[in-house]
C-alpha positions in Angstrom: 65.2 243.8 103.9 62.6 242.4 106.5 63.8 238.9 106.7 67.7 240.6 107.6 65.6 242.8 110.2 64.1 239.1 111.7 67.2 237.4 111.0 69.0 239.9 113.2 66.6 240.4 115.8 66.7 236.5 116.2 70.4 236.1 116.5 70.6 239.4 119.4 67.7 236.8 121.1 70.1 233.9 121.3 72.5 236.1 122.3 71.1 237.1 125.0 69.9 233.7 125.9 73.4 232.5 126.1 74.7 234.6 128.0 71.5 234.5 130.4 72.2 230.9 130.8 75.7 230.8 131.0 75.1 232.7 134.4 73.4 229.2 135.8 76.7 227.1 134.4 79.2 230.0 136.5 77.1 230.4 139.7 78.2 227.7 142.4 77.1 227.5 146.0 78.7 229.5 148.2 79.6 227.7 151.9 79.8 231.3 154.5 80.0 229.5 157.2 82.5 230.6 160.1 84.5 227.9 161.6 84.6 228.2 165.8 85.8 226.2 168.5 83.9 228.1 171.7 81.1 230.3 171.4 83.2 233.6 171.7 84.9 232.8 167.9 81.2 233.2 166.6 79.6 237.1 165.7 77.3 238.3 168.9 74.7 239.2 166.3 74.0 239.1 162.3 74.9 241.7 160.3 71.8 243.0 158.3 70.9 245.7 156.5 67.1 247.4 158.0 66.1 249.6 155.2 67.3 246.8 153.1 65.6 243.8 155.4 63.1 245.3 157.3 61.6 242.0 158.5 64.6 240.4 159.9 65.4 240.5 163.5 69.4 240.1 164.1 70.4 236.5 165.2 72.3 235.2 168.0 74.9 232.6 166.8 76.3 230.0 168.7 79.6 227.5 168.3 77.8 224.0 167.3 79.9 221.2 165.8 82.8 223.4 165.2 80.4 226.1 162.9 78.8 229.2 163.6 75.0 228.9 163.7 72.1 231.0 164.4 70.5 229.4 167.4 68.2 232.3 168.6 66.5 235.8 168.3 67.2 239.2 170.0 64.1 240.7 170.5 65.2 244.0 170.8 68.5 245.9 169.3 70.8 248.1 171.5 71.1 251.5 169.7 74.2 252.2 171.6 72.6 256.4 172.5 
């Protein structure tokens, strides 16, 4: 009865590793970057969460080599009162 117990207990283990590394072999790199020609096709600022990301300061993005990239900080964020 104990070695069925271990024997069990063993195969829910690989189990479980399986399907923990099957996540590695299905996860691929994502590429979210938005395709511009001027400056105006990019987002003013990032969109973040605060309660989420309390550390991040929004980003201003700018049109460099036909993508989207963060180029500089806002200090401070309008609260549109």
């Amino acid at each position: 009865m104990q070695i069925e117990t271990n024997m069990a207990k063993t195969l829910v283990f690989v189990y479980a590793m399986i399907l923990f590394f099957s996540l590695f072999l299905v996860a691929k790199e994502v590429h979210a970057q938005i395709k511009c020609e001027t400056d105006d096709d990019c987002p003013e600022v990032s969109v973040y969460d605060p309660p989420l990301l309390p550390n991040l300061l929004p980003s201003v993005y700018k049109c460099v080599d036909n993508l989207c990239v963060p180029v500089a900080v806002k200090t401070e964020v309008n609260s549109g009162a």
